[in-house]
C-alpha positions in Angstrom: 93.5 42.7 67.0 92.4 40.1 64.7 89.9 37.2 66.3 92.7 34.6 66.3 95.4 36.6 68.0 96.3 35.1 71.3 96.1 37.5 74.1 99.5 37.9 76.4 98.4 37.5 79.9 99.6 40.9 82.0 102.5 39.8 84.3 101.2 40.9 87.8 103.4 43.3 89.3 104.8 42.8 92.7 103.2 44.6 95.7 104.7 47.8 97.4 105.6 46.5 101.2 106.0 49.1 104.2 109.8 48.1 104.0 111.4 48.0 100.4 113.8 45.3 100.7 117.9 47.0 100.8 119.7 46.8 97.4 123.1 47.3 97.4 123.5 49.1 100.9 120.5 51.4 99.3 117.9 52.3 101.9 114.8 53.6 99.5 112.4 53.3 102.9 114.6 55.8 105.1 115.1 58.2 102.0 114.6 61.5 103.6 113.9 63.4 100.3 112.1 60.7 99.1 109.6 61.0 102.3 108.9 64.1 101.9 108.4 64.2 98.0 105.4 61.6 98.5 104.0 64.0 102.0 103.7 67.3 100.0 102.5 65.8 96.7 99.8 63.8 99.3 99.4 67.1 101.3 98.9 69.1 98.0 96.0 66.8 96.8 94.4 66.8 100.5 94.7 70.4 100.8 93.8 71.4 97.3 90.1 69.9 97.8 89.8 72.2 100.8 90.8 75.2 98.7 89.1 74.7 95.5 86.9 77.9 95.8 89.9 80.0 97.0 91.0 82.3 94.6 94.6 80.8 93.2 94.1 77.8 95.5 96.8 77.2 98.2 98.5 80.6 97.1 95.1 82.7 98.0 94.8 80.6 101.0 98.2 81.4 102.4 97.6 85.4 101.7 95.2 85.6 103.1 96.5 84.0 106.3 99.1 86.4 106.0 96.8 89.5 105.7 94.5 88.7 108.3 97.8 88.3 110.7 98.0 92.0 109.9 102.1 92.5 110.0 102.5 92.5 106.0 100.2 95.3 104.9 101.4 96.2 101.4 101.6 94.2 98.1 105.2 94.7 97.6 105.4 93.4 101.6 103.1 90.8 101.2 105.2 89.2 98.0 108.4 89.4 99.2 107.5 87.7 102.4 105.8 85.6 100.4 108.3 84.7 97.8 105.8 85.7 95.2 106.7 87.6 92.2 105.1 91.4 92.6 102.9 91.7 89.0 101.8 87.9 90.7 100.7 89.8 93.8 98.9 92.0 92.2 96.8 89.7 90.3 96.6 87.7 93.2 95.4 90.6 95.4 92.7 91.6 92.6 91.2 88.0 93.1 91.5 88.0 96.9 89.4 91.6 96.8 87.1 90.4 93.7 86.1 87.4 96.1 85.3 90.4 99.1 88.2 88.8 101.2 90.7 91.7 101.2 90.1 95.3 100.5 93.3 98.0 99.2 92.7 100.9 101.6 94.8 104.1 101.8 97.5 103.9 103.8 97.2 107.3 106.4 101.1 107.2 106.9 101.9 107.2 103.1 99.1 107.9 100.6 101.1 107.0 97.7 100.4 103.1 99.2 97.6 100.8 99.7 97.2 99.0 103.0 95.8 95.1 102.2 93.5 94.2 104.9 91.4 91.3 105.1 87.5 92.0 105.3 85.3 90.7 107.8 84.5 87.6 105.0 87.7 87.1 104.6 88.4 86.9 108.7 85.2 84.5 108.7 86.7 82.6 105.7 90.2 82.1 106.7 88.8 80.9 110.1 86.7 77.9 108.4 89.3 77.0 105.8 92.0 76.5 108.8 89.7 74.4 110.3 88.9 72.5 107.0 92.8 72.2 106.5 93.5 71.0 109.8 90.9 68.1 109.2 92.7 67.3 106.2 96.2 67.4 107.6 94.5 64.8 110.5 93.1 62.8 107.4 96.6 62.5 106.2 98.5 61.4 109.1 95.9 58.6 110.4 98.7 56.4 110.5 99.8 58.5 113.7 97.6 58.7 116.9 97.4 62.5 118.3 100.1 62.8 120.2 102.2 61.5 117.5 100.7 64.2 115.0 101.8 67.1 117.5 104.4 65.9 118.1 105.2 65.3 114.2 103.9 69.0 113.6 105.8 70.3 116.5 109.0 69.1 114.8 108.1 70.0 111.4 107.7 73.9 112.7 111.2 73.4 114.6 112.9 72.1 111.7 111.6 74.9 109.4 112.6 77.5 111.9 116.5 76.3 111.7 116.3 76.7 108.2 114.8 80.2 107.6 118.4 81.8 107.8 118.6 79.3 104.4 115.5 81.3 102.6 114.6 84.5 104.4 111.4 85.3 102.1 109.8 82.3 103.4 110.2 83.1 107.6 108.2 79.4 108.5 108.5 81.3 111.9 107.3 84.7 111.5 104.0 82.7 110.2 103.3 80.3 112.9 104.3 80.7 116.8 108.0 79.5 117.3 107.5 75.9 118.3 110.9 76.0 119.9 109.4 78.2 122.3 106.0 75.9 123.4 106.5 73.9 126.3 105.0 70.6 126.3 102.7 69.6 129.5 104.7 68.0 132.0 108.6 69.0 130.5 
């Protein structure tokens, strides 16, 4: 840019209000899909500076979750409930016992497998990184006071229970405890 170049003033851009005005009959605020596009990319940034040191991040975190619950205790179970491709388990697995989390131990009722079965680390490990993810979750739904989180969580779990028959590698309910079955105090 030469010296006598004028410089064209940047037009300032409008700010984004809690309520997107309605185009058209087009409600961008109440956009289900929308909603839960900008909560998972937010909850993947939030969650992924938790699980930096875990081997393959989220994906480590989440296998080991499942190891430690004890009910998936071979690779080839581990991926499938998983939905994670079987040469990814392996590699995945490899990390997981390079990091001393899990260990592959002979399995007495078939010795042509390998039970996966998280270490004492990994028990110790798993136990802090829920409790640093749960801090993180709280960070990202301030807006909502406690009651409002639980009960926001509480329907989340719900929802993703009707829709397992939808993607049966996933089973949101075999993970967690069936939220349609907690009572809440007082109902």
């Amino acid at each position: 840019m030469s010296a006598g170049t004028p410089i064209t003033p940047i037009t300032p851009i409008a700010p984004i209000t809690a309520t997107p005005p309605v185009a058209d009959g087009v409600d961008v605020a109440g956009d289900f899909g929308l909603s839960l596009l900008v909560l998972m990319r937010a909850y993947g940034t939030v969650v992924a500076s938790v699980l930096g040191d875990v081997p393959q991040g989220a994906r480590g975190y989440q296998t080991l979750a499942v190891v430690v619950r004890g009910d998936q205790q071979n690779q080839l179970a581990l991926a499938t409930y998983l939905g994670i491709d079987r040469t990814v388990m392996t590699y995945l697995i490899d990390d997981l016992v390079t990091a001393g989390l899990v260990e592959r131990r002979l399995n007495p009722a078939d010795r042509r497998q390998r039970r996966i079965v998280a270490t004492a680390l990994g028990v110790d490990t798993l136990r802090d990184l829920q409790r640093q993810v749960r801090e993180a979750e709280d960070r990202l739904l301030e807006s909502l006071d406690e009651h409002e989180r639980q009960a926001f969580r509480t329907l989340l779990g719900r929802i993703a229970c009707d829709v397992r028959d939808m993607d049966l590698t996933a089973a949101p309910c075999d993970v967690t405890p069936d939220p349609c079955d907690v009572t809440e105090p007082g109902s």
